[in-house]
C-alpha positions in Angstrom: 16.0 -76.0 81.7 13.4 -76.9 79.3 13.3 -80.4 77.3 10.3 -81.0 74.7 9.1 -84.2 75.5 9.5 -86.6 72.5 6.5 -87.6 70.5 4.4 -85.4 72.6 3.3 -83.2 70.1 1.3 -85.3 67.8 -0.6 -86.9 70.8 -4.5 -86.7 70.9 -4.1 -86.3 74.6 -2.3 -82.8 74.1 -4.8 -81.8 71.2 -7.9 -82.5 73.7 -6.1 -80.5 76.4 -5.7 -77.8 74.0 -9.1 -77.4 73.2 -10.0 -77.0 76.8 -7.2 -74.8 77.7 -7.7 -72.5 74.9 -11.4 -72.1 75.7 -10.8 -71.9 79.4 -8.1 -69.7 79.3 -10.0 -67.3 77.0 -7.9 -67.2 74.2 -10.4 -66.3 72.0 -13.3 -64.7 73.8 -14.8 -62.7 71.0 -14.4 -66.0 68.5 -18.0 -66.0 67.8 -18.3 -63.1 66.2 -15.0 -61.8 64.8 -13.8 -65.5 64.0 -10.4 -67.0 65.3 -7.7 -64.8 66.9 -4.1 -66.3 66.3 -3.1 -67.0 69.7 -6.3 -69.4 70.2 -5.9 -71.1 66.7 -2.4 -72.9 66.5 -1.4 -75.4 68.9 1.5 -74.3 71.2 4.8 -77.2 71.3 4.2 -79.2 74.2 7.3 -79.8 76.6 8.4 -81.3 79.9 10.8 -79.0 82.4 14.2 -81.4 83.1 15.5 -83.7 81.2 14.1 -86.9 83.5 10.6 -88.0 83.7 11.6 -87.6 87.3 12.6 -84.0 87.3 9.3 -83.3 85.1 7.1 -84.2 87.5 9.0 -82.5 90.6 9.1 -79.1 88.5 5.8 -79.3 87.2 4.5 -79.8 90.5 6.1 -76.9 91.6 4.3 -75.2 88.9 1.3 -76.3 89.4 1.7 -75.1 93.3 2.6 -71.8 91.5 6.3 -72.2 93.5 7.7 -71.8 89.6 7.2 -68.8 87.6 10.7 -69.1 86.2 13.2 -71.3 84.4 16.6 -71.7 82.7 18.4 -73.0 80.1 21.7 -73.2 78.6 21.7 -70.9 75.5 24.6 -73.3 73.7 22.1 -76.2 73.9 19.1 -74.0 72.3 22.0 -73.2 69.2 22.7 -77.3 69.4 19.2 -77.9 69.0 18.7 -75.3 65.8 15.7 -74.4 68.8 14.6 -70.5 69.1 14.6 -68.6 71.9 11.3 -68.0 74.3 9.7 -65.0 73.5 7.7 -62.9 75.5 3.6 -64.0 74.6 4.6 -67.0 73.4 2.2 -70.0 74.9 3.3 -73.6 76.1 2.1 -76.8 77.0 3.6 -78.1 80.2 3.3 -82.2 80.6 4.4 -84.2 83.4 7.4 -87.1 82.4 5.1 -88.8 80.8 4.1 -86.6 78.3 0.7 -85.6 79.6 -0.8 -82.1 79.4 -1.1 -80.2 82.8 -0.5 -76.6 82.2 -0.7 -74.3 79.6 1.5 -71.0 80.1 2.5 -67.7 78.6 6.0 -66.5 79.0 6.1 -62.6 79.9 9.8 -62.4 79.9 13.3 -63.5 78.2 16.4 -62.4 79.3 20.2 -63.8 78.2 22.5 -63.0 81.2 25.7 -65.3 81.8 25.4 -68.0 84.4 27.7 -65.9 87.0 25.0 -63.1 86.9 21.6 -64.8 87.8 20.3 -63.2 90.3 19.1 -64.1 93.9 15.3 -63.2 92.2 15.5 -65.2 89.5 16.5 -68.2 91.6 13.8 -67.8 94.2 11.1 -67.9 90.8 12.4 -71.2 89.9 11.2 -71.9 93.1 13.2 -75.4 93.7 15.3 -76.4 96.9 15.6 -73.8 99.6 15.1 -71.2 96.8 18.4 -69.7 96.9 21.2 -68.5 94.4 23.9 -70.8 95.9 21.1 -73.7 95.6 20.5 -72.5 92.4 24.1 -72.1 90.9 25.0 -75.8 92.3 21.7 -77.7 90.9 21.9 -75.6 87.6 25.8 -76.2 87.2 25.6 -80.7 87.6 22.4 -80.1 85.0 24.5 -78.1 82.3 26.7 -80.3 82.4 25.3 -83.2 83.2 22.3 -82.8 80.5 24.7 -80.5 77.8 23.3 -80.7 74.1 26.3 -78.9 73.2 30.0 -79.8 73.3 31.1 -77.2 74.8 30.8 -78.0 78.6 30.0 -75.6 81.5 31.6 -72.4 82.2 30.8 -69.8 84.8 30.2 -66.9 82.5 28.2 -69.6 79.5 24.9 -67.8 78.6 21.7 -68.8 80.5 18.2 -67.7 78.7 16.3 -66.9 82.0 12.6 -67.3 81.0 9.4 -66.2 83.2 5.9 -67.2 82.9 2.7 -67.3 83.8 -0.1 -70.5 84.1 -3.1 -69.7 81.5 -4.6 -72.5 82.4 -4.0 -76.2 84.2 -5.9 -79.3 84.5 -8.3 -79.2 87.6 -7.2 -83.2 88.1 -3.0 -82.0 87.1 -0.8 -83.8 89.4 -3.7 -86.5 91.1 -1.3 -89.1 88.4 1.9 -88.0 88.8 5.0 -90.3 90.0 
C-alpha cells in the first residue's frame, strides 16, 4: 500500500534528510577509511504509505510509534506502474502527505501470497484499526479497489506483495508537523 509521493525525490528537503539519516543510521561507519560503501552513497526513492496525504500521515504515524513494521500492495498495480518489487535490504525514505522526510527504513522481507491468504500476523504488523485480519481484509479490499492502478479490479485470490521493515532511522522532531 505504498504510493511515491510526486516530485518528492528531487527535493532538497529529502536530500538534507538523507545526509543525516545515512550518517545516523551508520550506513557507512568505516567511510573514513575504506571510502563509500554502496548502501550509504545513492539516495534511496522517497515515498508516502496510502494514496491520500491523509492516510500518509495516519500510517506514518503508526510507523513512527513503531505500530507498522509491515505493509501491502496490490502486485497488478506494481506491473501498471513498470515499478519493481521490494527487495529484502533495500532502503526507503518514508515522508508524511506532504512529501517531507520522517523515516528512513530497510525492508527485511518480500513475500507474494494472494489476498485470501494473508495472514492474521501479517495484519497485526500493519498495525492499523483493531489489528485484525477481518479489519485488515475489509480496509485493504475498499483500497484495491478504490486506489487500483490497474484495470483489472479486485479479486479475493489477486496477488498482494506483503513487505516488512525496519526504521534505520527517523527524524527526532517526525510527526510534531503532521495534519
Amino acid at each position: 500500500m505504498d504510493a511515491p509521493e510526486p516530485g518528492t525525490d528531487d527535493s532538497s528537503e529529502i536530500e538534507s534528510f538523507w545526509q543525516v539519516a545515512k550518517v545516523r543510521a551508520k550506513l557507512n561507519p568505516t567511510g573514513y577509511y575504506t571510502g563509500e560503501r554502496p548502501l550509504g552513497s545513492l539516495r534511496p526513492p522517497a515515498w508516502a504509505f496510502g494514496a491520500t496525504p491523509e492516510q500518509a500521515d495516519e500510517l506514518l504515524a503508526l510507523l513512527l510509534s513503531g505500530t507498522k513494521t509491515a505493509t501491502a500492495g496490490a502486485l497488478w498495480d506494481y506491473e501498471a506502474e513498470g515499478e519493481e518489487l521490494p527487495t529484502p535490504g533495500a532502503l526507503g525514505i518514508v515522508t508524511d502527505g506532504h512529501g517531507v522526510p520522517h523515516a528512513l527504513v530497510v525492508t527485511t522481507q518480500v513475500d507474494v501470497v494472494p489476498f485470501d491468504e494473508v495472514s492474521a500476523e501479517h495484519a497485526h504488523l500493519e498495525g492499523e484499526g483493531d489489528r485484525s485480519l477481518a479489519t485488515w481484509r475489509e480496509v485493504h479490499e475498499r483500497f484495491f479497489t478504490e486506489h487500483a492502478v490497474h484495470t483489472r479490479g479486485f479479486t479475493r485470490d489477486m496477488p498482494v506483495v506483503l513487505e516488512r521493515f525496519d526504521v534505520l532511522y527517523s527524524d527526532p522532531s517526525a510527526g510534531s508537523d503532521m495534519g
